[in-house]
C-alpha positions in Angstrom: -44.9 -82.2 79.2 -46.0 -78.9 80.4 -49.4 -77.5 78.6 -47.8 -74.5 77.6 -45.1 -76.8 75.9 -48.0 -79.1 74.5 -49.1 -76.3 73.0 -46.4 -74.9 71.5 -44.5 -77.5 70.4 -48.3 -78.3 68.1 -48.7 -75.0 66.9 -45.0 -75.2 65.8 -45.9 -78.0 63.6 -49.0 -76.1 62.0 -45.6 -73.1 61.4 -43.7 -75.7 59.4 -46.8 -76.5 57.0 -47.0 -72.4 56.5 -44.5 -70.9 53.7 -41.8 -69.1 55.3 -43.9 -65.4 53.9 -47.1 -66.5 55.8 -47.6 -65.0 59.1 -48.8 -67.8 61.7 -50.8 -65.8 64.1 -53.1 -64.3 61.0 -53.6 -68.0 59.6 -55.0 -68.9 63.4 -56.9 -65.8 63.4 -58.7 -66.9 59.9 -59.3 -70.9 61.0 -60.5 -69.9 64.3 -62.5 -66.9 63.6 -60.5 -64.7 66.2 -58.7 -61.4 66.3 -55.1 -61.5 65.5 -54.1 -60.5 69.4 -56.3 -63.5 70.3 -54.3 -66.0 68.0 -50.9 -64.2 69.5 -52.3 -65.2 73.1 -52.7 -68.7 72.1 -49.0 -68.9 70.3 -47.1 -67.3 73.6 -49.2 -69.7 75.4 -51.2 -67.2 77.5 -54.7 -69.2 76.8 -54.8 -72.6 76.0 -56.4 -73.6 72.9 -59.7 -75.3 73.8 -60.6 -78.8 72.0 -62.9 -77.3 69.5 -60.2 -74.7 68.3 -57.6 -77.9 68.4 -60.0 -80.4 66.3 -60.0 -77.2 63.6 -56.8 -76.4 63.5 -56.1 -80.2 63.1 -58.3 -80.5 59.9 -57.7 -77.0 58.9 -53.8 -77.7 58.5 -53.5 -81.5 58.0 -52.0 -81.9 61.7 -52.3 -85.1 63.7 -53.8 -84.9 67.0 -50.7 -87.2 68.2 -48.6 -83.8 67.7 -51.0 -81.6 69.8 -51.3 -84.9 73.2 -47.0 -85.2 72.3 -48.1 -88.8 72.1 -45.7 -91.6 70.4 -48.2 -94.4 70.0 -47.1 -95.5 66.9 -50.1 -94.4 65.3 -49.8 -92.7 61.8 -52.9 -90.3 60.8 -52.8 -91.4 56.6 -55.3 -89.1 54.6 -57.5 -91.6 52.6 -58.2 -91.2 48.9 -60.9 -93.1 47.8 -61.4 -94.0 44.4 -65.0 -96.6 43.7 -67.2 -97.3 40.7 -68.4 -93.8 41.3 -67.4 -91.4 38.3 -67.2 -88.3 40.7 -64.3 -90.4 42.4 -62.0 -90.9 39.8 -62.2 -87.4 38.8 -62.0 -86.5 41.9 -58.4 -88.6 42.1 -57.2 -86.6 39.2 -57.9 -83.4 40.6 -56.4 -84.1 43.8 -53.7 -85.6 41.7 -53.2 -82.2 40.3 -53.4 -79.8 43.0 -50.7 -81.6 44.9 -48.8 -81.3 41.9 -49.3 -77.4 41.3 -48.8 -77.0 45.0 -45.0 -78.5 44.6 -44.9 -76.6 41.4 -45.4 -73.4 42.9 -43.2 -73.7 45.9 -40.2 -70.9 45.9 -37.4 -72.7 47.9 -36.0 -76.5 47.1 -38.5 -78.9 46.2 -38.1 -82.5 43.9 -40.5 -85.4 43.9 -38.8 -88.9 44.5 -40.5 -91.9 43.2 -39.7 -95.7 43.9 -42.0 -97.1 40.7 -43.0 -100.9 41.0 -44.9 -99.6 37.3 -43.9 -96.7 35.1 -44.9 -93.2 37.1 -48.3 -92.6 36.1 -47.5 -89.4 35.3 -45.6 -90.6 32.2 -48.8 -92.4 31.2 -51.1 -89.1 31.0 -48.7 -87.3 28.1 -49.9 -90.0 25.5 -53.6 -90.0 24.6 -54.2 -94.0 23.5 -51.8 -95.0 26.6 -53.2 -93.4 29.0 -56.7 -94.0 27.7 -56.0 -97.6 27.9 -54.7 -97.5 31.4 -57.9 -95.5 32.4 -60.3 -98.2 31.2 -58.4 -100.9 32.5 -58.6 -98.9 35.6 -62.3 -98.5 35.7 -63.1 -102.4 33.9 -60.8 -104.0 35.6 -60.0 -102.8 39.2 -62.9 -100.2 39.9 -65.9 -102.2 38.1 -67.9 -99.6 36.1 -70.8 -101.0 34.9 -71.0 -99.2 31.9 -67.5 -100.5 30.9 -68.1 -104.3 31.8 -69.2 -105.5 28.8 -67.1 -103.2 26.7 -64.1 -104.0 24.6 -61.1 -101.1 24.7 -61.5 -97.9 22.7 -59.8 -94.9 23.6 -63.3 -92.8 22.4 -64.9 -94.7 25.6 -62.8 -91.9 27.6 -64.2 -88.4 28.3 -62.2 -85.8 26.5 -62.4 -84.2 30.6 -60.5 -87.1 31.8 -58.2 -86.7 29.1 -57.5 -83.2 29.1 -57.4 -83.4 33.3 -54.6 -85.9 32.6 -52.6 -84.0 30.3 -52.6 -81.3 32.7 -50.6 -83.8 35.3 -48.7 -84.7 33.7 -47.6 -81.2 32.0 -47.2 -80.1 35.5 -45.4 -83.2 36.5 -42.6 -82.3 33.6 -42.1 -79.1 35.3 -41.0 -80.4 38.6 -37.5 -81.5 39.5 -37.7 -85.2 40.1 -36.0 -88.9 40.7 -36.9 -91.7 39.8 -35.7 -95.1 41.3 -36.6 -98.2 38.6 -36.6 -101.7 38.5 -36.4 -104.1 35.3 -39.8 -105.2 36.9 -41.1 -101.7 36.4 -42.3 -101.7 32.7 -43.8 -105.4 33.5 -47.5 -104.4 34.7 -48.7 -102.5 31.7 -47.8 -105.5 29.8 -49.3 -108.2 31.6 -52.1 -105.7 31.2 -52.3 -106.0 27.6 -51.2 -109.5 27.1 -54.3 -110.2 29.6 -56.6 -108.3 27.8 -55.7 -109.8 24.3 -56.6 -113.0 26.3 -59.3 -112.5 27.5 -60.5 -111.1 24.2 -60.9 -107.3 25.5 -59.1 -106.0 22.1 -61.4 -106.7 19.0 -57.8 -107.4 17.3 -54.1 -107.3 17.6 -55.0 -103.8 15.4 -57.0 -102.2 18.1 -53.9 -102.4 20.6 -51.5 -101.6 17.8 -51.1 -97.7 19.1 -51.1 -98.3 22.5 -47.5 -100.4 22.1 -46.7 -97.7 19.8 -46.9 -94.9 22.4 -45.9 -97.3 24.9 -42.6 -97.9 23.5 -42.6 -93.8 22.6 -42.7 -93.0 26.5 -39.6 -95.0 27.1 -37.6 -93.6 24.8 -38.9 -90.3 25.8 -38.0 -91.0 29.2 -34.6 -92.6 27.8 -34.2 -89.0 26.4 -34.8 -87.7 29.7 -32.4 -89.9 31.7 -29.5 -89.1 28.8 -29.9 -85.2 29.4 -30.4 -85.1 33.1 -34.0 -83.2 32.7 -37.1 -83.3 31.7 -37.4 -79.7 30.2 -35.7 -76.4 30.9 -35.4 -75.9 34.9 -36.7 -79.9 35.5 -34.1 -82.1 36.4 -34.7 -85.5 35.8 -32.9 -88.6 38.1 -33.1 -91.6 37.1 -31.6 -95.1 39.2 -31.8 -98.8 38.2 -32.1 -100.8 41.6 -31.6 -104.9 41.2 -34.0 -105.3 43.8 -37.7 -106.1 43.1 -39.6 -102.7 44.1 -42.3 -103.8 46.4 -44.5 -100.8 45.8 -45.5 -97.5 44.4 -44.4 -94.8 46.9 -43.9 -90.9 46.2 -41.9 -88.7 48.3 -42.4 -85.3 48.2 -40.1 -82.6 49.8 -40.5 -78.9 50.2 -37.2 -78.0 51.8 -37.5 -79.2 55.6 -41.9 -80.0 54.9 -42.2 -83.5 53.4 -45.2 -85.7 52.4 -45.6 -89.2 51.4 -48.1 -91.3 48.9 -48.5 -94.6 49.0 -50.7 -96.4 46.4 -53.3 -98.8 48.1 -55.4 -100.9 46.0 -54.0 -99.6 43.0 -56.0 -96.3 42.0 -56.1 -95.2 45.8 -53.8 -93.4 47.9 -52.9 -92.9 51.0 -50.9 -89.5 52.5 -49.2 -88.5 55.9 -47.0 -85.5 56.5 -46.7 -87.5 60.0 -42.6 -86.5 60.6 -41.3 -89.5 62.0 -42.7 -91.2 59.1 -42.0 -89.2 56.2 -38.0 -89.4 57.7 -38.2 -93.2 57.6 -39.4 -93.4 54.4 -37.0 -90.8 53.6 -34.1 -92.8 54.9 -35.2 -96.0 53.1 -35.3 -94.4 49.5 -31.8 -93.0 50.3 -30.8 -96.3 51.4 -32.4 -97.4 47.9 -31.0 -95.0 46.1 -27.1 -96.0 47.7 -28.1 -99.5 46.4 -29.4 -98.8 43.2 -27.0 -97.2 39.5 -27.2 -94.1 38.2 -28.7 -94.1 34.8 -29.1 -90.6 33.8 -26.3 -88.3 32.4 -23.9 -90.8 33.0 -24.0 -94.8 32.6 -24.5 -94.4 28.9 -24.0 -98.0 28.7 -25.9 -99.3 31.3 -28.6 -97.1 30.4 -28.9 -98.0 26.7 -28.4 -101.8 28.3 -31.7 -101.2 30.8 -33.8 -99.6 27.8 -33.3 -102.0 25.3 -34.4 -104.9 27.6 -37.3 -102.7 28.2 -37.8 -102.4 24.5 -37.2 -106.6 23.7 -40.0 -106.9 26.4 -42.5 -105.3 24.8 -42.0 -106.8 21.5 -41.8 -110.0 23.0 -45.0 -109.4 23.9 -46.2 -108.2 20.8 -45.6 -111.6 18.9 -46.9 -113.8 21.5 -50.4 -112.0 20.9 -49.7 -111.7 17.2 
């Protein structure tokens, strides 16, 4: 491929990450520190953008380097979240959490977040205080290894009213975002084998101290069963959700933007890991639709199917209930 073309053909990608309002030539300008006729040079291909100004614009705008060599090596660039036994990392997951939220939030044209859920969104979670301060210890005792939470048994005060109120925010902002959701009967599973394992291995003083966790446990699925029955979430939120018989093998989000789509895929449970990489996010969009084809429509219609799906949901957990007495 012709430089000019390799060129080109790159800073086209960096165009497609830009709202349509935002002018290209004064966002080159800004990341590389030039004039504005400078960054029209480089655009029409008049000088070539040296490796320095490439490597910026690359981390500047999320771009791989793949785009900029036309390469098809088969290598995806995946933006690495990492969560540890650091506190500054899980807050720092929330955050990020957030602003990828607001940033969908905000966008003017079409825009819905698709979500194949081996567990319940954890975006659900974050509206209900003991819920979600359950799964944010088990979180940092279980998988992440806090030492100050090792030889602690659950209480929702253990939480930071920050991580709390950080949460709330996601998952307010979540609610205002159209969305689909593609379930399994699988999905509500993993929070329960959470708390059955932690009654066993005697991380609840008592069957009392786990007592409002079900309760707001079984409260998000009938909120959600609310959801699915109107078709929304709130005003100007619509709400999709499928049934798939198939076991979902993972947690992946899909976000879309009009024709700009990114993907999240959970690694190690708390972590993530992102790509806007094209050919990528179009396969992964092709398999969800694929899903999706395979999978029943629960919400707004399939009253009976719906009602059907929940109340297995809701047997489960008090199933589970007894066994731990």
């Amino acid at each position: 491929m012709p430089a000019e073309n390799v060129q080109s053909s790159f800073l086209e990608q960096i165009k497609k990450k830009l709202p349509a309002s935002t002018s290209l030539a004064d966002e080159i300008a800004e990341a590389l520190n030039i004039s504005r006729d400078s960054a029209y040079r480089r655009i029409r291909g008049e000088t070539v953008l040296s490796l320095d100004e490439a490597k910026t614009l690359c981390i500047t705008f999320d771009v791989s380097l793949d785009g900029l060599l036309g390469i098809e090596s088969g290598i995806i660039p995946f933006r690495h979240l990492i969560v540890n036994n650091k506190p500054e990392t899980f807050e720092q997951w929330l955050k990020s959490m957030l602003e990828n939220l607001e940033l969908i939030n905000r966008y003017s044209g079409n825009k819905e977040i698709v979500f194949t859920a081996k567990d319940v969104p954890v975006f659900h979670y974050f509206r209900y205080p003991e819920l979600c301060a359950f799964k944010m210890f088990f979180w940092m005792k279980s998988v992440l290894s806090y030492p100050e939470f090792q030889a602690k048994k659950f209480s929702g005060r253990l939480i930071s009213s920050d991580l709390l109120a950080l949460a709330r925010k996601i998952s307010k902002t979540y609610h205002e975002v159209p969305s689909v959701e593609v379930w399994s009967e699988e999905t509500t599973n993993v929070t329960l084998k959470q708390l059955e394992f932690y009654h066993e291995s005697g991380f609840f003083k008592s069957a009392a101290d786990s007592a409002p966790v079900f309760d707001e446990y079984k409260q998000m699925l009938n909120d959600i069963q609310d959801y699915a029955a109107r078709g929304y979430k709130q005003e100007d939120a619509p709400f999709t959700l499928y049934k798939n018989e198939i076991l979902i093998a993972d947690n992946t989000v899909l976000y879309r933007m009009d024709e700009k789509k990114t993907v999240y895929i959970s690694h190690n449970i708390t972590e993530l890991l992102l790509t806007t990489h094209e050919p990528f996010t179009l396969q992964t969009e092709s398999f969800i639709n694929n899903l999706q084809a395979r999978s029943v429509l629960i919400s707004t219609t399939g009253e009976k199917e719906r009602n059907k799906f929940f109340n297995r949901m809701d047997e489960k957990i008090e199933a589970v209930k007894k066994r731990i007495g």
